[in-house]
One Martini backbone bead per residue (centre of mass of N, CA, C, O) as a GRO file, in nm:
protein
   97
    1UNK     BB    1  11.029  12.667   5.744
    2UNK     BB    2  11.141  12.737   6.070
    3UNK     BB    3  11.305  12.585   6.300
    4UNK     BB    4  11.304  12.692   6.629
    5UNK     BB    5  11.570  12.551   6.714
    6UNK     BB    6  11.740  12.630   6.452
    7UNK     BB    7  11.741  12.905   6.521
    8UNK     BB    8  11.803  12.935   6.806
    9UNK     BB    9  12.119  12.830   6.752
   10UNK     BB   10  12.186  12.994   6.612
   11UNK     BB   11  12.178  13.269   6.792
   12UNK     BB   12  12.401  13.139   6.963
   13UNK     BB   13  12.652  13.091   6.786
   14UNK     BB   14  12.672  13.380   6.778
   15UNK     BB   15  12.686  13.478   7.073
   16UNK     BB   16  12.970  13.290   7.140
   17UNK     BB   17  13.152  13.445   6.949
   18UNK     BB   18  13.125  13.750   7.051
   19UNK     BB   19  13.308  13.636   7.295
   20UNK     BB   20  13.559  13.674   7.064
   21UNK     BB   21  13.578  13.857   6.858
   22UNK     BB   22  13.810  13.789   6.596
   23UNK     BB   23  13.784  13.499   6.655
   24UNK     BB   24  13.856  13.147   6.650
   25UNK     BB   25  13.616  12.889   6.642
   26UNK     BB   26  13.538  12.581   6.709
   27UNK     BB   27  13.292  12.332   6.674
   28UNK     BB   28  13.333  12.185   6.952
   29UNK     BB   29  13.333  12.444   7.143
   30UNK     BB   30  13.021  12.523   7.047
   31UNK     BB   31  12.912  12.268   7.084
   32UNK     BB   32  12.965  12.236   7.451
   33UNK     BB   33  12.821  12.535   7.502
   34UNK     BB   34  12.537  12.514   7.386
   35UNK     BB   35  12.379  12.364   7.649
   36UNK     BB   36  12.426  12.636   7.838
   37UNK     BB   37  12.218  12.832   7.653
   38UNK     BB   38  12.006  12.655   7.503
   39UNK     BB   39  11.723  12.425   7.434
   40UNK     BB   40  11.949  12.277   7.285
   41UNK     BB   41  12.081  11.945   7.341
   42UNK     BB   42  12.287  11.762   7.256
   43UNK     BB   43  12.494  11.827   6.996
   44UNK     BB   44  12.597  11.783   6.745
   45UNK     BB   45  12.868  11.841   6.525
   46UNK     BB   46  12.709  11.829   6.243
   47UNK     BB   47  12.494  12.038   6.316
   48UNK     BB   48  12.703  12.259   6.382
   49UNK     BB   49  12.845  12.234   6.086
   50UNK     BB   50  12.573  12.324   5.923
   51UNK     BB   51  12.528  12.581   6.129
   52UNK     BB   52  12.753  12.721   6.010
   53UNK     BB   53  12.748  12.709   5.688
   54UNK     BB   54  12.481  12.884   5.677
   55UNK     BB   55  12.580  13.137   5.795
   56UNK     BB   56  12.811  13.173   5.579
   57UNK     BB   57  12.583  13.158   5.357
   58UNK     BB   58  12.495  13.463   5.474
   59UNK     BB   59  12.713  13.650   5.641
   60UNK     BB   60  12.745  13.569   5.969
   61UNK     BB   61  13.018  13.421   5.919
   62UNK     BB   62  13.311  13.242   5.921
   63UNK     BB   63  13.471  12.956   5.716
   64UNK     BB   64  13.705  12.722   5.827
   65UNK     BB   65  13.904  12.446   5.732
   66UNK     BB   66  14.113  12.173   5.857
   67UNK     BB   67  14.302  11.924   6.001
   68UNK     BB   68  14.075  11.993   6.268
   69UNK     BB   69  13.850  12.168   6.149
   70UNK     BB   70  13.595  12.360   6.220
   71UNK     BB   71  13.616  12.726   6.204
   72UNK     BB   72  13.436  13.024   6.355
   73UNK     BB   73  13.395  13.378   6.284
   74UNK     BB   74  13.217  13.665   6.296
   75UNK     BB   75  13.069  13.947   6.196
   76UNK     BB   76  12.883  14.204   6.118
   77UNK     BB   77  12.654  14.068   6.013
   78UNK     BB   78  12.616  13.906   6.280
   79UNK     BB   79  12.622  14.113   6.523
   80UNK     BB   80  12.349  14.265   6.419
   81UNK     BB   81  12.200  13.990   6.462
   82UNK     BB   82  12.280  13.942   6.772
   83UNK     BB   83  12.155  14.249   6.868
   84UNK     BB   84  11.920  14.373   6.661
   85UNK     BB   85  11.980  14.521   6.402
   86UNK     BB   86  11.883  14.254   6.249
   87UNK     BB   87  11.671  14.007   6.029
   88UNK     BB   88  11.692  13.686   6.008
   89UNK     BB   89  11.621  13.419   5.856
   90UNK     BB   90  11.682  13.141   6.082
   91UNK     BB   91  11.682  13.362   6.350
   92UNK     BB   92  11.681  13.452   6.610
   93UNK     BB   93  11.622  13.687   6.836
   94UNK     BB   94  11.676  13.870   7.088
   95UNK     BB   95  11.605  13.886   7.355
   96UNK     BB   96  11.414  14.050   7.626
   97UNK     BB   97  11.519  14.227   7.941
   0.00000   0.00000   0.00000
């Protein structure tokens, strides 16, 4: 079963990737952005860095580590999921506007 915030989490990881579409975006920057957008404030970079590699190991995002850190940009299956024209088990859907 699916915990509701790491879902919803994942959602906006993949939200803030879009706005930058085929760029390399670190798991920092997307740690600091993320309490402005989800549920789920003040995460740590472990937990970002968890759910960077559950979505790469979905194909939801592509996933390279140096010696700066983690850093993570979408792909189309990402964008897909994040669109909502397909559903991944353990992402949350975009909202209904």
């Amino acid at each position: 079963m699916t915990n509701i915030r790491d879902a919803n989490r994942r959602f906006y990881i993949l939200e803030l990737l879009s706005e930058d579409a085929g760029s390399w975006t670190s798991a920092r920057i997307i740690q600091r952005a993320l309490p402005s957008l989800t549920i789920v404030h003040d995460v740590p970079l472990g937990v970002v860095n968890q759910d960077l590699r559950w979505l790469d190991q979905r194909g939801l995002v592509q996933v390279t580590v140096d010696r700066v850190g983690v850093a993570a940009k979408l792909t189309q299956l990402g964008e897909d999921t994040r669109a909502g024209r397909m559903t991944v088990d353990g992402v949350d859907r975009p909202p209904l506007d």
